[in-house]
VMD Tcl script that draws the C-alpha trace (Angstrom):
set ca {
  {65.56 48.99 144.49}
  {66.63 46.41 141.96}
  {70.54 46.19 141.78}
  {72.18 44.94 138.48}
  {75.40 43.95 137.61}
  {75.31 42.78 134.14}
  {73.85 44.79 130.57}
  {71.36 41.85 129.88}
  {69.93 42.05 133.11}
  {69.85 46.29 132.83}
  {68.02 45.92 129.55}
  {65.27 43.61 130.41}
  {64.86 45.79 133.95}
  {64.37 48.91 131.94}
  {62.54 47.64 129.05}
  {59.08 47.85 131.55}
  {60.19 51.54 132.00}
  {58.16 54.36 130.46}
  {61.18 57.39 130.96}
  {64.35 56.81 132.53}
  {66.56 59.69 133.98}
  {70.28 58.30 135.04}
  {72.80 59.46 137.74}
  {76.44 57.91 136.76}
  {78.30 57.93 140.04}
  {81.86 56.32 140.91}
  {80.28 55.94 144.61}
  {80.91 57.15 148.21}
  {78.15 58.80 147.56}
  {77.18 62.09 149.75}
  {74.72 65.15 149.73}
  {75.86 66.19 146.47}
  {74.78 63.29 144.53}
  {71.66 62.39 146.39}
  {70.65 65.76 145.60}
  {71.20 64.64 141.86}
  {68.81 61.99 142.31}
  {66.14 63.89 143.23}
  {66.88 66.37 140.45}
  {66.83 62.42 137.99}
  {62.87 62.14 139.91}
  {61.67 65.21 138.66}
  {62.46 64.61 135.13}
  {61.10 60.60 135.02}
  {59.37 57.40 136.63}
  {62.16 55.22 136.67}
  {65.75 56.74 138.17}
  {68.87 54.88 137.44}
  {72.27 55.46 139.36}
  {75.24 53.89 138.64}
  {78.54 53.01 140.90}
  {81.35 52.35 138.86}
  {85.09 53.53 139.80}
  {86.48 53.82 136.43}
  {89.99 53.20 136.17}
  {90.36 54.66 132.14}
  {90.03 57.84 133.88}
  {92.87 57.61 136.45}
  {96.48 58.55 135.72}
  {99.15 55.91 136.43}
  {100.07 57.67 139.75}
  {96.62 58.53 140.70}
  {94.10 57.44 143.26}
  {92.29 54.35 141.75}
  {93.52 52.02 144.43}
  {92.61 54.29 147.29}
  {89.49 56.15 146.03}
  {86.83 55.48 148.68}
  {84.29 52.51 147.99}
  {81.62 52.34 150.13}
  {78.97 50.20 148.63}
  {77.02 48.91 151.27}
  {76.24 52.58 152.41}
  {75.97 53.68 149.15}
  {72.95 51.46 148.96}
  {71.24 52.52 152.05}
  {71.05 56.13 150.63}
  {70.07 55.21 147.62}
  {67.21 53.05 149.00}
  {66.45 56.23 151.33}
  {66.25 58.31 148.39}
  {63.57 55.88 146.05}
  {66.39 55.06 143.39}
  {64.32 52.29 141.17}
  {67.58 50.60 139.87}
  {71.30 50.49 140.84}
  {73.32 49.36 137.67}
  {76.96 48.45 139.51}
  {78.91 46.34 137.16}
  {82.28 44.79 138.08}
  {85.21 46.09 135.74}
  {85.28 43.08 133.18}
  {81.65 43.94 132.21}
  {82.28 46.96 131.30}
  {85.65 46.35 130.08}
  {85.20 42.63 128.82}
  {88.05 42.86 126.26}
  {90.62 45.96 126.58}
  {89.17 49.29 125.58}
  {90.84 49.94 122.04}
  {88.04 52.38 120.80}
  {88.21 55.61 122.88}
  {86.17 58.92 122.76}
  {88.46 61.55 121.59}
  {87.61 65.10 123.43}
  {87.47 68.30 121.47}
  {90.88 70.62 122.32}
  {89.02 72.08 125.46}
  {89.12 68.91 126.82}
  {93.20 68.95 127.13}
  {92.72 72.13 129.37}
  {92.18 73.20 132.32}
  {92.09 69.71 134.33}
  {92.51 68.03 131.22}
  {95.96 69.97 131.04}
  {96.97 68.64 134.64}
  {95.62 64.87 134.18}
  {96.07 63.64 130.92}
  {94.18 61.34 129.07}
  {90.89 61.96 132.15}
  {88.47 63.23 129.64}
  {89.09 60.92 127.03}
  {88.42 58.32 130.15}
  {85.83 60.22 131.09}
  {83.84 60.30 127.80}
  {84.32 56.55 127.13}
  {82.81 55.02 130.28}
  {80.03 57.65 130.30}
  {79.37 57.01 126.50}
  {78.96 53.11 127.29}
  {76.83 53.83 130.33}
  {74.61 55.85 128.41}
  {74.42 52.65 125.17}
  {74.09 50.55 128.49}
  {70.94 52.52 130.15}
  {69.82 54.21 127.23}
  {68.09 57.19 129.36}
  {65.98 59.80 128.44}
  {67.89 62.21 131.02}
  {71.16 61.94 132.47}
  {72.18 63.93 135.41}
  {75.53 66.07 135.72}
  {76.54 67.94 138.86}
  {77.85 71.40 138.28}
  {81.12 70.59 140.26}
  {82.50 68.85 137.82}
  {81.71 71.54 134.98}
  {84.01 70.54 132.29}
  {82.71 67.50 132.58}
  {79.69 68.56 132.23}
  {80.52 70.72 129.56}
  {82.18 67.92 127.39}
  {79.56 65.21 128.34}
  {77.04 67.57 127.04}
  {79.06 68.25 123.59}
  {79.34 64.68 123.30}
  {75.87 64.18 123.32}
  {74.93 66.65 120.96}
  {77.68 65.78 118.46}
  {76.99 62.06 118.52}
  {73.18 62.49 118.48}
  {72.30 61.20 121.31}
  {68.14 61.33 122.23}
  {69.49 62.61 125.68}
  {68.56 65.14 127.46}
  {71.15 66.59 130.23}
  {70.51 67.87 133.47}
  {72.67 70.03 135.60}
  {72.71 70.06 138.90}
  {73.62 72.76 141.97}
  {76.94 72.01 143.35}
  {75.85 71.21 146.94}
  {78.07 73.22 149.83}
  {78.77 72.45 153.59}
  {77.90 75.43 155.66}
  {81.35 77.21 155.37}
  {81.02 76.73 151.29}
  {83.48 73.77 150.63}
  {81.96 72.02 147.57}
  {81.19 68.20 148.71}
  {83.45 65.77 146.84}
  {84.31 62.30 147.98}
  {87.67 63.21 148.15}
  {86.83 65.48 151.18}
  {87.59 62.37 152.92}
  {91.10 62.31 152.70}
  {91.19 65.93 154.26}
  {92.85 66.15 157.97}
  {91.31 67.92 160.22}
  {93.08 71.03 159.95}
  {93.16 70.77 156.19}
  {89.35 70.63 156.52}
  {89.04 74.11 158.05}
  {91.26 75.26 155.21}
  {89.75 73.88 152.48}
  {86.47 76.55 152.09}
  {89.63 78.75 151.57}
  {89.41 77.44 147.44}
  {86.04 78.61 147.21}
  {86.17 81.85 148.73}
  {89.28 82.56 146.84}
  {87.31 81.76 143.43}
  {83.99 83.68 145.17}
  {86.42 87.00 145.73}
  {87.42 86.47 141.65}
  {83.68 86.54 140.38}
  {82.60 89.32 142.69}
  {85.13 91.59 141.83}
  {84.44 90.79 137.85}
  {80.69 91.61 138.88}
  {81.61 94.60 139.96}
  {83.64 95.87 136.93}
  {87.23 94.25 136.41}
  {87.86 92.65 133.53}
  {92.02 92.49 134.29}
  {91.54 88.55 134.29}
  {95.13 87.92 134.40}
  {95.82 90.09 137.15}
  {93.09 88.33 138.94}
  {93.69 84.81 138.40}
  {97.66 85.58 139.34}
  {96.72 87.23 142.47}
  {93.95 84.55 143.34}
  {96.69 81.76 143.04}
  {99.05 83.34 145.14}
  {96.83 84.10 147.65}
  {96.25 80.07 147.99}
  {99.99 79.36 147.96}
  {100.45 81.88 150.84}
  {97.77 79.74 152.88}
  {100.19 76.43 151.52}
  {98.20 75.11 148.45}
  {99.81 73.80 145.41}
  {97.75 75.39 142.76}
  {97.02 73.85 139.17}
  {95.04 76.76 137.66}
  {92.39 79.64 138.29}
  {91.15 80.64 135.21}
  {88.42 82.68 134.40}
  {86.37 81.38 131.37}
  {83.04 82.29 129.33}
  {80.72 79.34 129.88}
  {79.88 79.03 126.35}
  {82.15 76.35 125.27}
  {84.63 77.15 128.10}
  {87.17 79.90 126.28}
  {89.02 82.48 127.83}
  {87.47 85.65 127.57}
  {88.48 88.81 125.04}
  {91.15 91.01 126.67}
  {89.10 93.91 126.30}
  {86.01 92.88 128.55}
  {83.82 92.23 125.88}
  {82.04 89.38 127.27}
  {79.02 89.62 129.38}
  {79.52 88.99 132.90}
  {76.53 86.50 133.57}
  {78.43 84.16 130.66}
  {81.70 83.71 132.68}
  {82.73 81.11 134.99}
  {86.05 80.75 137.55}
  {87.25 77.48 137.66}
  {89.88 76.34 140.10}
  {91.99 73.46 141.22}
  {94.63 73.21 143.73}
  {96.18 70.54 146.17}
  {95.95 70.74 150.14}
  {98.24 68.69 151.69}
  {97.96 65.40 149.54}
  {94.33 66.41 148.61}
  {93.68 67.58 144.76}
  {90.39 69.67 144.85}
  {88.30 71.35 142.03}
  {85.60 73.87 142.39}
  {84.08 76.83 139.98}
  {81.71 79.70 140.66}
  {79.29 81.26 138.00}
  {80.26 85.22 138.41}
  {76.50 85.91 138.31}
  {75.35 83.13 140.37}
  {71.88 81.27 138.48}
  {70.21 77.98 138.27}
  {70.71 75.92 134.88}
  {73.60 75.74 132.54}
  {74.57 78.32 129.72}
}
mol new
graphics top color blue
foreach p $ca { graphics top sphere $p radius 0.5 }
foreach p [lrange $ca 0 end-1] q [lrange $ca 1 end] { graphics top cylinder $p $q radius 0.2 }
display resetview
């Protein structure tokens, strides 16, 4: 695996490559994303990954300091997994002079998490538009975790043009259905066992839409205080139709295998994010 720090050196490394698929990561990598990679293989001859903690997407009283870097590990799995080329730049190459231009999200992007961490999409969208001028891929690979990320990356691309093609990926479980995330790690132990509790809160939301209720309100309200009864500090549960992310027509009028239930909530000192399709499927809507 060839690791690069600077552009010049990315673009004369993938100038020899036929199609290039890309993996932007921030690190501390685990399951989740090496599953991404092998999703990038599929798709083209060279894979790219990325490791890049990107502070334009951190809040002033956020984790930037303290998210978890472990780069010589992160290597090591990436060898393991046949990555061709690690691009991890330090911050001044991708920041060389302050970042004055900034991608400006469409209104979706100032809800939902957007609504609880200003100014992360707009973050976001920069660093992953510059990766993608950087490594110029063919295919870029997006974990379904993250899915308004995913959902904005994937506007972005289409609005600016872009010759990418995006590639979701499964959200990858542990056995008792907590979504992997890096910031798993700052779980105790006995926040650990109650973590699984966000998914099978949002899981008991999209079954009982499956099965006929389209009271969304009542849902999401009862879903959140069934997390603050178990001592979560909840941001949102919303139940939204996957096309573009808006909240559904009061009547029931849209399709159950379109809608999504997205939550975020705090355990302990612990912010985590999940969302279940309410008719589970592979792909993206």
């Amino acid at each position: 695996m060839d690791q690069i720090q600077s552009a010049e050196a990315l673009r004369e490394r993938l100038g020899r490559a036929d199609q290039v698929a890309f993996v932007p990561t921030m690190g501390n990598l685990h399951e989740g994303h090496l599953s991404l990679m092998r999703l990038a293989r599929k798709h083209a001859d060279c894979v790219v990954a990325s490791i890049f903690v990107n502070r334009l997407q951190f809040g002033p009283n956020e984790d930037f300091d303290r998210y978890p870097r472990t780069f010589e590990s992160d290597i090591a799995k990436l060898e393991r997994e046949g990555v061709d080329v690690l691009f991890a730049p330090h911050e001044h190459d991708m920041y060389p002079t302050p970042q004055v231009y900034r991608v400006q999200p469409p209104p979706v992007g100032d809800e939902l998490d957007g609504a609880f961490r200003p100014g992360f999409f707009n973050g976001v969208c920069t660093v992953v538009l510059k990766l993608f001028n950087l490594v110029q891929p063919d295919f870029a690979v997006f974990g379904k975790k993250d899915r308004q990320q995913l959902k904005l990356v994937r506007g972005m691309v289409q609005q600016f043009n872009l010759p990418i093609q995006i590639i979701p990926g499964e959200t990858v479980r542990a056995d008792d259905g907590l979504a992997l995330s890096s910031r798993n790690n700052y779980l105790s132990p006995v926040e650990r066992t109650e973590a699984p509790r966000l998914y099978r809160t949002l899981r008991g939301v999209a079954d009982d839409i499956a099965r006929g209720r389209t009271d969304y309100a009542n849902l999401e309200a009862s879903a959140r205080s069934e997390l603050a009864r178990h001592g979560w500090k909840v941001d949102y549960i919303a139940v939204r139709n996957g096309i573009g992310l808006r909240i559904p027509h009061p009547e029931g009028f849209d399709h159950p295998n379109v809608l999504i239930v997205l939550g975020a909530a705090t355990l302990g000192s612990t912010r985590l994010i999940d969302n279940v399709d309410v008719t589970p499927k592979d792909g993206e809507d």
